[in-house]
BAKE-265786 format. One record per residue (C-alpha): residue number from 1; residue in three letters; x negated, y, z negated. Coordinates in pm, 1 decimal. Each point is the difference from the previous one (the first is absolute). Layout:
BEGIN
 resi resn       px       py       pz
  NUM  ALA        X        Y        Z
...
***
This chain:
BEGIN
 resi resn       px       py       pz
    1  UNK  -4889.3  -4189.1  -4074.0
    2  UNK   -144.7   -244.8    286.9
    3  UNK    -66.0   -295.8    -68.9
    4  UNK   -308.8   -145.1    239.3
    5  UNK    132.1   -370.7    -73.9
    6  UNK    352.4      9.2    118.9
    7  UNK     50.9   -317.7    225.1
    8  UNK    389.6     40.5    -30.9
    9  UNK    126.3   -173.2    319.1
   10  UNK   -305.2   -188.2     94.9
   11  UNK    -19.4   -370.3     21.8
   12  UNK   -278.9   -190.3   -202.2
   13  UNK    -74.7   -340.3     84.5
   14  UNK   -212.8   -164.3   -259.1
   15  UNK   -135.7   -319.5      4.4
   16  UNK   -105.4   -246.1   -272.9
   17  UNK    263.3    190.6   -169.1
   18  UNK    130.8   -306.4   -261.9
   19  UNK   -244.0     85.8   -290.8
   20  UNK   -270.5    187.9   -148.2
   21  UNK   -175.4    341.3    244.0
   22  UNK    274.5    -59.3    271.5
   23  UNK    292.4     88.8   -223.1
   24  UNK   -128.2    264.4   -180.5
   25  UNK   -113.7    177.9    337.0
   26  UNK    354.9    -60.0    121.0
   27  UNK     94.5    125.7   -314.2
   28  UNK   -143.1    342.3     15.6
   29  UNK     83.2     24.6    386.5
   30  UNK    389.0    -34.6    -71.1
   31  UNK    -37.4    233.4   -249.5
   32  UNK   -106.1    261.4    249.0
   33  UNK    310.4    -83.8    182.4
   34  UNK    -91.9   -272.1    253.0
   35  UNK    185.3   -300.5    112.1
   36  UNK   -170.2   -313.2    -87.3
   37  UNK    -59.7   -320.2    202.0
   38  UNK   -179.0   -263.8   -252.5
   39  UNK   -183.8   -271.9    155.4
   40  UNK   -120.8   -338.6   -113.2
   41  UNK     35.1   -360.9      8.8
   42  UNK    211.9    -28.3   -307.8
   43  UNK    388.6    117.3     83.2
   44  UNK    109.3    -18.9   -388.1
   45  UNK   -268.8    210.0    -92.7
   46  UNK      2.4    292.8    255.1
   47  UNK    415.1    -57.9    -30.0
   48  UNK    -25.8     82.4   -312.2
   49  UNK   -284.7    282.1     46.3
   50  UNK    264.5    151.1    256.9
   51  UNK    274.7     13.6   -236.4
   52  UNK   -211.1    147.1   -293.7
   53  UNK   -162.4    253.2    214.0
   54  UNK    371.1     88.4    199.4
   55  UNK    159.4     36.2   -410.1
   56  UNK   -298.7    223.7   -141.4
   57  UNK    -86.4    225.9    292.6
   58  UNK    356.9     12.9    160.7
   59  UNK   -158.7    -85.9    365.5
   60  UNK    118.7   -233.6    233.7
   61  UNK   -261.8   -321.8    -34.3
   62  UNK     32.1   -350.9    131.7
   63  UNK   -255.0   -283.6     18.5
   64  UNK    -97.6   -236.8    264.0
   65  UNK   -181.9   -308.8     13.3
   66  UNK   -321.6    -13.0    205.7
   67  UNK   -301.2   -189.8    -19.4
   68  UNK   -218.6    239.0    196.0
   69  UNK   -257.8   -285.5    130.8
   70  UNK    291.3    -35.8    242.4
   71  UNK      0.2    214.2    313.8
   72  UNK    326.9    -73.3    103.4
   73  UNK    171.0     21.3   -320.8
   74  UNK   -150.0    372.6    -28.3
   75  UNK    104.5    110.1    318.3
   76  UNK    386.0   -118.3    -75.3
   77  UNK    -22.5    162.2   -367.9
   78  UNK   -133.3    353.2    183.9
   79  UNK    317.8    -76.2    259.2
   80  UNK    213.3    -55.2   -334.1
   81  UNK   -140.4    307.8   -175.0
   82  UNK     29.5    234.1    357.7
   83  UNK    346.7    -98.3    -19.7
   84  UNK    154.4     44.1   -286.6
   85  UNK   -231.9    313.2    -69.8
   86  UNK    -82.6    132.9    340.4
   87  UNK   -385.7    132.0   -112.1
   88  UNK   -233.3    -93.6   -229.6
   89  UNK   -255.7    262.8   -107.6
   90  UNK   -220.4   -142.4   -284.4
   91  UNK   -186.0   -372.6     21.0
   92  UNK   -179.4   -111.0   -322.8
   93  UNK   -193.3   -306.0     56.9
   94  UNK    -17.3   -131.1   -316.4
   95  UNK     44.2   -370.9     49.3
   96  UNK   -328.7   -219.0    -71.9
   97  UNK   -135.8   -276.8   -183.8
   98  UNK   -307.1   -134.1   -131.9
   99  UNK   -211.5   -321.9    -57.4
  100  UNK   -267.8     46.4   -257.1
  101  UNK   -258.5   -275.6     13.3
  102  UNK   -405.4     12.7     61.6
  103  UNK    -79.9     77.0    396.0
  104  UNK   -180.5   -354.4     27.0
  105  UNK    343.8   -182.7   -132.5
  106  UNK    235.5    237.2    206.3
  107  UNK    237.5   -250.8    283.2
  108  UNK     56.4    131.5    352.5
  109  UNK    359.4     12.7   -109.9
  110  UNK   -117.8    207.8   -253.8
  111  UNK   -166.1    201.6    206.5
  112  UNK    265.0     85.0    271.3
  113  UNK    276.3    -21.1   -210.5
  114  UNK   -141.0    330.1   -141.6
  115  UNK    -51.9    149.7    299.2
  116  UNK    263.4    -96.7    124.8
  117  UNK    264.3    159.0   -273.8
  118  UNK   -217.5    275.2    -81.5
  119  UNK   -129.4    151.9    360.2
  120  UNK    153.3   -155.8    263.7
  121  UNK    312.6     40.1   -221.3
  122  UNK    -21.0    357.6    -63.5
  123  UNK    -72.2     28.6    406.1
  124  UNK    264.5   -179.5    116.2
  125  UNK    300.7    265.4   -226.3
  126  UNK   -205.5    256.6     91.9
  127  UNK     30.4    -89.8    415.2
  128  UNK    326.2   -119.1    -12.2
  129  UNK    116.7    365.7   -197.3
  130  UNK   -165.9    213.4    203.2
  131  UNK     87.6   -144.0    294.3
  132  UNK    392.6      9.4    -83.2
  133  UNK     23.5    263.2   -214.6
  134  UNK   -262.0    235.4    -29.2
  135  UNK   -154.2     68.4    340.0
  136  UNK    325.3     63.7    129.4
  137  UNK     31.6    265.4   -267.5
  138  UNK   -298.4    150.3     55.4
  139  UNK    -48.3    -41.5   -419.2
  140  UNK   -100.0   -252.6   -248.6
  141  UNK   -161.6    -51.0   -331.6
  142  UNK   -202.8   -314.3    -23.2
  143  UNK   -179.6   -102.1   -353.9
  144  UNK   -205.7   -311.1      2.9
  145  UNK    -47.1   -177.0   -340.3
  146  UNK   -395.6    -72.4     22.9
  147  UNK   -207.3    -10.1   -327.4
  148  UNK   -302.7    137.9   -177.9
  149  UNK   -145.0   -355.1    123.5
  150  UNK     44.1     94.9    339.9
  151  UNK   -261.2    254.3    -77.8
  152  UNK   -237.0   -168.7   -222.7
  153  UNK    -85.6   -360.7   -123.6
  154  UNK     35.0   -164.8   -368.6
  155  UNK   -185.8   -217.6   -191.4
  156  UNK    319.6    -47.5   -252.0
  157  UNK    257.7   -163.7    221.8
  158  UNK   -139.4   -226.9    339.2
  159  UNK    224.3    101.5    254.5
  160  UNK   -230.7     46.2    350.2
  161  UNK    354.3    -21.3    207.8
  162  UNK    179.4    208.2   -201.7
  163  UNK   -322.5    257.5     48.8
  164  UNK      2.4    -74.1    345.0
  165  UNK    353.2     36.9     53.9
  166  UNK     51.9    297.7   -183.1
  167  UNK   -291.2    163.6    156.8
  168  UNK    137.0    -66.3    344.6
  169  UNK    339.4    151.3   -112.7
  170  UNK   -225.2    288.5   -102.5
  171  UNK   -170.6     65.8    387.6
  172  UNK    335.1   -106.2    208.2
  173  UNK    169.4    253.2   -221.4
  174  UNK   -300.2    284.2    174.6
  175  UNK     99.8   -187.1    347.0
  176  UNK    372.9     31.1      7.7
  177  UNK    -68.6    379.9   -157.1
  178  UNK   -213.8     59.1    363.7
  179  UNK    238.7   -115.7    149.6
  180  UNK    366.6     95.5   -101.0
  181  UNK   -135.7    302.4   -109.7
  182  UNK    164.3     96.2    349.0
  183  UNK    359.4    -90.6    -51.7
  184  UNK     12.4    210.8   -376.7
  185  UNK    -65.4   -311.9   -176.6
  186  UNK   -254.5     28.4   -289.7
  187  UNK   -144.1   -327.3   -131.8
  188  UNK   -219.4     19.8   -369.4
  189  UNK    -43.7   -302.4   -197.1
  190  UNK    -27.1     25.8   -409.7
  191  UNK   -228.7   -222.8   -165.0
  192  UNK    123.2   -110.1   -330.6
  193  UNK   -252.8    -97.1   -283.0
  194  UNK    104.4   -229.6   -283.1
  195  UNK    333.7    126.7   -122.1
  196  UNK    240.6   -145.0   -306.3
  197  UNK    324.9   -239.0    109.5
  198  UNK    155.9   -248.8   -150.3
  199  UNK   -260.7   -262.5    149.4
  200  UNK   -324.9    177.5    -88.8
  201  UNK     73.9    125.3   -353.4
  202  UNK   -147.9   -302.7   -176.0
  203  UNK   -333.7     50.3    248.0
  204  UNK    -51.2    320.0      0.8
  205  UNK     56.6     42.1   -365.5
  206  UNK   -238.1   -356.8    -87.1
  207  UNK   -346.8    129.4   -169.4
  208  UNK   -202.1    -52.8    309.7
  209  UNK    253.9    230.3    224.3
  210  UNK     58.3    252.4   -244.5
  211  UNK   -438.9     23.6    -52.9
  212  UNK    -20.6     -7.0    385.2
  213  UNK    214.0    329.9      6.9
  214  UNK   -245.3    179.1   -226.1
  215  UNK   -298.8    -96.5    183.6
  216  UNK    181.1     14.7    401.4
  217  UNK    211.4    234.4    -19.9
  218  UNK     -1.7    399.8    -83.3
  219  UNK    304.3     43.9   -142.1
  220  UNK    -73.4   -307.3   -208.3
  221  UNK    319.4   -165.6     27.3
  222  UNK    269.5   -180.2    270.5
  223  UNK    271.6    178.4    201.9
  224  UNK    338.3     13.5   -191.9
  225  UNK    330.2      2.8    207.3
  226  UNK     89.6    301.9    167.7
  227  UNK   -347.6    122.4     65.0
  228  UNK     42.2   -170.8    319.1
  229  UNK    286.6    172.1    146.0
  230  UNK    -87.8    362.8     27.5
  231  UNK   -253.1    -94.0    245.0
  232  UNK    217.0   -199.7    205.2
  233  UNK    260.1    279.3    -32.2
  234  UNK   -274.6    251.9    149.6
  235  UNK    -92.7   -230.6    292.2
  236  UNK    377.8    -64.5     35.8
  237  UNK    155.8    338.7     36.6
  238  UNK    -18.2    286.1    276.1
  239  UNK   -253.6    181.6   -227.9
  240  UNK   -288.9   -229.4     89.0
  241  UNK     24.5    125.9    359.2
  242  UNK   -371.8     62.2     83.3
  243  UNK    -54.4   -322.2   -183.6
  244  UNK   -102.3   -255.7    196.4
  245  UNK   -240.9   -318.6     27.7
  246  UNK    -85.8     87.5   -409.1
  247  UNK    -96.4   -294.9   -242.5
  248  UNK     96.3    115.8   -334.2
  249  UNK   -160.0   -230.6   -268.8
  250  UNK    249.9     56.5   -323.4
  251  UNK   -221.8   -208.8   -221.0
  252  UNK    -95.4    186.4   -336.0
  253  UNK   -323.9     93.8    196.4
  254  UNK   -117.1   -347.8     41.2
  255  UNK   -155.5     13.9    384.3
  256  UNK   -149.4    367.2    -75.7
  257  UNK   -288.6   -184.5   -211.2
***
């Protein structure tokens, strides 16, 4: 019996991996048999992601400590990784913030600070991979982390950077996909809608969140955990081969209406 996921082998390098989307996607990839390479800002927490993921999936796992607004810290961690690992085949930009406040209030800080984690930060792991690991091997799986509000505005949250951000991860993710395309590197970016974690439960499950569902949403409800991770298990593995330059909104079919 084949099975299309198999990643056995591979090195994943996931970033924003100390909570929440990032360790469940690094989750599911280890379970396919890849090595994972957690990324964040926090050491004790993707430490202790490393170990937990190393003990359940019984692949080899380490964390390192990068804040990826810094170019040269990237390039050394991607000289670290190269090292020790000698490839790295899957990038999941998952790293990202967000400052919710009304357009008219939002800082300049504010404002590049956003773009700044979210785009330019995504860019900068994706350049410094593919130009150390993956061009060289003529292969490469890159998913970029955008959002359903890279696609579409809100009236229920004020975020115009995060939009603007998030919709610039969403047409650089088309542009490195032109253009890598090439070298056997496919690049697709998932954009996640509102989805349960330890920080959102109280939100999404307050009366106004929970009545928002019903009226925005088709499925009428939030993302649960693990409905995340087939998708970037798809866009991850060898089977997504003619897959390349896709946006795939996993959002309950909130952008369709």
């Amino acid at each position: 019996m084949k099975n299309y996921f198999d990643l056995t082998g591979q090195v994943a390098v996931v970033t924003g991996c100390s909570t929440g989307l990032g360790v469940q996607m690094a989750k599911a990839l280890a379970n396919q048999g890849a090595k994972i390479v957690a990324i964040a800002r926090r050491k004790e927490l993707i430490d202790a992601v490393a170990k937990e993921i190393a003990d359940t999936y019984k692949v080899e796992a380490v964390g390192i400590q990068c804040d990826i607004t810094d170019t040269d810290r990237v390039n050394t961690v991607v000289d670290e990784i190269m090292a020790k690992f000698g490839r790295i085949d899957i990038l999941i930009n998952n790293a990202g913030t967000g400052a919710v406040a009304p357009a008219e209030d939002i800082t300049d800080d504010q404002f590049y600070n956003e773009i700044n984690i979210d785009m330019f930060g995504s860019f900068r792991m994706a350049r410094a991979i593919a130009k150390k690991a993956m061009i060289p091997a003529k292969y490469g799986r890159i998913i970029n982390i955008a959002s359903m509000y890279g696609l579409v505005g809100n009236k229920v949250a004020p975020c115009s950077p995060y939009h603007a951000a998030k919709g610039g991860v969403v047409n650089m993710t088309r542009g490195l996909a032109s253009e890598w395309g090439k070298y056997g590197i496919n690049v697709n970016a998932i954009c996640p809608g509102y989805f349960y974690s330890p920080l959102t439960k109280e939100t999404l499950d307050s009366d106004f969140f929970q009545q928002n569902a019903q009226t925005m949403i088709p499925l009428s409800r939030y993302g649960n955990e693990g409905e995340l991770d087939t998708a970037a298990l798809f866009l991850a593995s060898p089977a997504s081969s003619y897959v390349t330059g896709v946006i795939l909104p996993v959002d309950g079919g909130y952008t369709a209406m």
